[in-house]
Backbone as JSON, one array per atom type, in Angstrom:
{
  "sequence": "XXXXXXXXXXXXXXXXXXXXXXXXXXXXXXXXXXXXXXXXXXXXXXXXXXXXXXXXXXXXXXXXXXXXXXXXXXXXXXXXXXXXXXXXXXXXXXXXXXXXXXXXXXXXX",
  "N": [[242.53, 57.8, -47.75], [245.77, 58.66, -48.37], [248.66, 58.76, -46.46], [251.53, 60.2, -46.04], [254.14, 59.59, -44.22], [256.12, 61.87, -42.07], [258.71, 61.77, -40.61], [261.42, 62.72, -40.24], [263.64, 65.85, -39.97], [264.83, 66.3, -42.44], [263.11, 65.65, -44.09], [261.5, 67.93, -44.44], [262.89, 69.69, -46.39], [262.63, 68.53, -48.65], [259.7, 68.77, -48.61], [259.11, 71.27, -49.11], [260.36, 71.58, -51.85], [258.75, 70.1, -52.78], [256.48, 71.42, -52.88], [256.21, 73.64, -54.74], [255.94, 72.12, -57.34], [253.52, 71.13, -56.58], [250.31, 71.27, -54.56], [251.11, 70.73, -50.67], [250.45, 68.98, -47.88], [250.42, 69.17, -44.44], [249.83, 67.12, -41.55], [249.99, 67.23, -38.42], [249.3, 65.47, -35.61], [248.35, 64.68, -32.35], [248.65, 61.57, -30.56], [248.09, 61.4, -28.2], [245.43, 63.11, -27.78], [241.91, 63.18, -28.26], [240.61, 65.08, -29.42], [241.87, 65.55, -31.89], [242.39, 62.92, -33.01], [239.64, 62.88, -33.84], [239.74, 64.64, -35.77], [241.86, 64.34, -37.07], [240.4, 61.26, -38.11], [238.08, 62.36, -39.45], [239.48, 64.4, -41.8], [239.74, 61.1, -43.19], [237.4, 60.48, -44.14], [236.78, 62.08, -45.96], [236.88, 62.55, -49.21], [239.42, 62.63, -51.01], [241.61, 65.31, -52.53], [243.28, 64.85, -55.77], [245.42, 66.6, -56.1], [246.56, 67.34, -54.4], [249.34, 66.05, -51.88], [249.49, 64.42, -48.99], [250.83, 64.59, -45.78], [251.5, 63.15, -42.85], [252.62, 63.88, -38.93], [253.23, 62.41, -36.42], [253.12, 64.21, -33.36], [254.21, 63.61, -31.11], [255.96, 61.74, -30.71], [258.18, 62.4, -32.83], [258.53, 65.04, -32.19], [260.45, 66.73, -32.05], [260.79, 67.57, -34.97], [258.35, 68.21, -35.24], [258.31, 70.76, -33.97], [260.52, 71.91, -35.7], [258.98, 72.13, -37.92], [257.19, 74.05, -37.62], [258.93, 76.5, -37.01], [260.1, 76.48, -39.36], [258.13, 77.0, -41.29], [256.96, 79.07, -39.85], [255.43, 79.35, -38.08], [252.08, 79.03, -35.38], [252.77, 76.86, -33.01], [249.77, 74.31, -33.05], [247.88, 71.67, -31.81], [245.58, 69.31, -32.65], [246.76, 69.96, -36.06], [246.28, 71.4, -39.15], [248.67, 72.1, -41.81], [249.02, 74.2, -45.26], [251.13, 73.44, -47.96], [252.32, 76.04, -50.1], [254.42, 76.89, -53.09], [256.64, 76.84, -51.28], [255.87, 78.32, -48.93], [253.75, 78.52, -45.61], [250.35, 78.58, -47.01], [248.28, 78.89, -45.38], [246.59, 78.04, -42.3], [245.75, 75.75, -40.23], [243.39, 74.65, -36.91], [242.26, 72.23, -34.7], [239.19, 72.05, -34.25], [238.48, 73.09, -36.31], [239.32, 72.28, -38.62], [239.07, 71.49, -41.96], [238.53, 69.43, -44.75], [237.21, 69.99, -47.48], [237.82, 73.15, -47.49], [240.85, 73.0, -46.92], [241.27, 72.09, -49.53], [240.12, 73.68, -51.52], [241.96, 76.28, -50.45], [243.73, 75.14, -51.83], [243.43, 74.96, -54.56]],
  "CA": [[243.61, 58.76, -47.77], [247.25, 57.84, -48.14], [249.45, 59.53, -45.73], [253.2, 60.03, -46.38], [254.81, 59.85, -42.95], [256.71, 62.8, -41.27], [259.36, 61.56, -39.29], [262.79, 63.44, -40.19], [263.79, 67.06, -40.29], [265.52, 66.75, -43.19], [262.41, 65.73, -45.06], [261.13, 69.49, -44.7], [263.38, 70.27, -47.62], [261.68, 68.03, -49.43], [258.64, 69.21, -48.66], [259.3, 72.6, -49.26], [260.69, 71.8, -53.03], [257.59, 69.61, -53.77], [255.16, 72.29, -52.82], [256.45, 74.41, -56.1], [255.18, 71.47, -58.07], [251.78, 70.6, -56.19], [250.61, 71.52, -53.15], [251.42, 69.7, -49.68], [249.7, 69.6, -46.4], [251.15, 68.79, -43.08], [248.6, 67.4, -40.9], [250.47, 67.53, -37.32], [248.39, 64.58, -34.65], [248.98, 64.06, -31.42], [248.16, 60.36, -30.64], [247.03, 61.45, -27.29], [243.91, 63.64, -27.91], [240.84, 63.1, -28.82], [240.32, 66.15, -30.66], [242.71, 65.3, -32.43], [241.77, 61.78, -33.32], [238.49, 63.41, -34.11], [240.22, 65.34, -37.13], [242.16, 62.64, -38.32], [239.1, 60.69, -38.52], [237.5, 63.37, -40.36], [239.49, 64.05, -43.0], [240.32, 60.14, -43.86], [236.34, 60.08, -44.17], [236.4, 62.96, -47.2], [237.43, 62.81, -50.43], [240.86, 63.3, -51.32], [242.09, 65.83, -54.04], [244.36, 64.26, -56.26], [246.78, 66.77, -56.66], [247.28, 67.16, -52.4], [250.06, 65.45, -51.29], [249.24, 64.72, -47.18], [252.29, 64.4, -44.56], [251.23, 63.12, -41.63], [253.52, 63.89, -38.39], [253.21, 62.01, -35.07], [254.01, 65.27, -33.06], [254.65, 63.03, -29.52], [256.75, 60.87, -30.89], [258.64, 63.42, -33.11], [258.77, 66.3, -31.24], [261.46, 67.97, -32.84], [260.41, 67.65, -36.51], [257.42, 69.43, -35.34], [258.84, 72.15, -33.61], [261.07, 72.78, -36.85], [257.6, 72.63, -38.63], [256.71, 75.81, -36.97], [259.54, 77.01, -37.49], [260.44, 76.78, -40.78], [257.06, 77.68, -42.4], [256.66, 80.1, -39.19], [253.64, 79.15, -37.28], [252.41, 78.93, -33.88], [252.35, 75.13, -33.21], [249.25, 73.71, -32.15], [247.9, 70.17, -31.87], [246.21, 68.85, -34.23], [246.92, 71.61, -36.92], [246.68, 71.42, -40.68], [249.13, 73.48, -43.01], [249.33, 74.05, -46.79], [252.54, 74.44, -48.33], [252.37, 76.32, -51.52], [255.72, 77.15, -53.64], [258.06, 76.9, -50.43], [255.14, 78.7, -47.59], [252.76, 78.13, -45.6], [249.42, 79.68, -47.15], [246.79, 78.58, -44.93], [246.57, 76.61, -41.4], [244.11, 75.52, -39.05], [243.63, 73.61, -36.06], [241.09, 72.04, -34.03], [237.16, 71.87, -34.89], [238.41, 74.14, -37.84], [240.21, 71.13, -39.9], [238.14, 70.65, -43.04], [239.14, 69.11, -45.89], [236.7, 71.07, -48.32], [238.66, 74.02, -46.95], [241.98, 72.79, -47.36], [241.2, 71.96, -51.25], [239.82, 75.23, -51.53], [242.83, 76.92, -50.29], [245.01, 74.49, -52.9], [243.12, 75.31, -56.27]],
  "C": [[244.92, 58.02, -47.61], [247.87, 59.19, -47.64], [250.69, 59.19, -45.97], [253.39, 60.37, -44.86], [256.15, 60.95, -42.77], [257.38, 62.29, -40.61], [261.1, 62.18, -39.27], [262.81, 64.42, -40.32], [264.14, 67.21, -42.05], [264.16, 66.37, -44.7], [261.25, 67.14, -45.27], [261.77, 70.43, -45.83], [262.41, 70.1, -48.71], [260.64, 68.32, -49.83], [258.08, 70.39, -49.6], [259.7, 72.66, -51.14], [259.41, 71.48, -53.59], [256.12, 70.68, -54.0], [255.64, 73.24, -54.43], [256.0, 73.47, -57.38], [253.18, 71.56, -57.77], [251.57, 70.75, -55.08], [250.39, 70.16, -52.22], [250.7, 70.18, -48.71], [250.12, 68.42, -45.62], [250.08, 68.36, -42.35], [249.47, 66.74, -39.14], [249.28, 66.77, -36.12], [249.25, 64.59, -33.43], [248.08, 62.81, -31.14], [247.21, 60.64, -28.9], [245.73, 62.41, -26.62], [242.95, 63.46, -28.93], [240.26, 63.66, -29.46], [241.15, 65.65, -31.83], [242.78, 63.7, -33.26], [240.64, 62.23, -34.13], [238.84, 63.72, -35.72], [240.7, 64.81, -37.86], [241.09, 62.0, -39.49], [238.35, 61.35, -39.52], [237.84, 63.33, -41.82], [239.73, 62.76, -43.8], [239.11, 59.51, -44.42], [236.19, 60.69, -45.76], [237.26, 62.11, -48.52], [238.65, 63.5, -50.8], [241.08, 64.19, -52.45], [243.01, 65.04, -54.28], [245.71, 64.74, -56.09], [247.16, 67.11, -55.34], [248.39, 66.27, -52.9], [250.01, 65.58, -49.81], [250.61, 64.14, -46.66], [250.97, 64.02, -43.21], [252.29, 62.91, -40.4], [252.62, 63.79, -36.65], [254.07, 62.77, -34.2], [254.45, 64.75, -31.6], [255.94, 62.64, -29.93], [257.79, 61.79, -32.09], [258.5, 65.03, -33.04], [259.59, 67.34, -32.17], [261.28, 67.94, -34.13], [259.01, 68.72, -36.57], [257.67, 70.92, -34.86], [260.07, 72.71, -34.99], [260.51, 72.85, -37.78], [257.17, 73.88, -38.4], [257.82, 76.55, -37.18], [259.85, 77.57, -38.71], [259.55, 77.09, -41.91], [256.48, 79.01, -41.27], [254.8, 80.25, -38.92], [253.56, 78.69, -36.43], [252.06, 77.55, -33.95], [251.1, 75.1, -32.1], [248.39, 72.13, -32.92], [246.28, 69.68, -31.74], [245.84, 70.12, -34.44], [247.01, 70.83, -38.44], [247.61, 72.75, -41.2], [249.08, 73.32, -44.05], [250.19, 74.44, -47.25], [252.78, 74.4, -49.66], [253.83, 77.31, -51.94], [256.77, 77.54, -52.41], [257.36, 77.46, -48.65], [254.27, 78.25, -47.37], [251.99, 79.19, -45.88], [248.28, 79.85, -46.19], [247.16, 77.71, -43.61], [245.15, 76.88, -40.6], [244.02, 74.29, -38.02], [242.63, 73.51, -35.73], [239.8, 71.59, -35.13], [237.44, 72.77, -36.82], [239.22, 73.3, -38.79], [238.98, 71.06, -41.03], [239.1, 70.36, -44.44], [238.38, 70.03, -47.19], [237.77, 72.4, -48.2], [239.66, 74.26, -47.63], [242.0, 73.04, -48.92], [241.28, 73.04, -51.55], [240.66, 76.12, -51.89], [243.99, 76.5, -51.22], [244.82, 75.04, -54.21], [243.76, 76.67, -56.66]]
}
């Protein structure tokens, strides 16, 4: 899996335009749980879709990029969390034991 790094607000524009091309998914870690590690791990084990684009956002260490993640696609933050962001929203999230990548795809096609 290749992860595009999350670390500015202002790349939530970005985000938000590219999803009207192809969809994007946010995948929101905190470095210090193990669940959370767990899920990582998980999906970097699957099979990528091509036409994903993954964000990954170190929510310790940018704090406030994630809290205007929740915001600005309007969702309750929790840690780790997947979102999918199709033509500008989010369609789909999930956190915890409930991360799958099958799933995710799923929710992209």
């Amino acid at each position: 899996m290749i992860w595009e790094q999350l670390t500015e607000e202002v790349q939530l524009e970005q985000i938000r335009e590219l999803s009207y091309r192809q969809p994007v998914v946010i995948f929101k870690h905190s470095t210090r749980c193990s669940i959370s590690t767990m899920a990582k791990n998980r999906l970097e084990r699957e099979e990528v879709p091509e036409n994903i684009v993954f964000y990954y956002l170190d929510l310790i260490r940018y704090r406030t990029v994630s809290n205007k993640v929740a915001e600005m696609f309007q969702v309750h933050h929790e840690s780790p969390q997947v979102m999918l962001i199709k033509n500008g929203e989010c369609v789909y999230e999930e956190s915890h034991n409930g991360i799958d990548l099958s799933e995710i795809a799923a929710q992209a096609a």
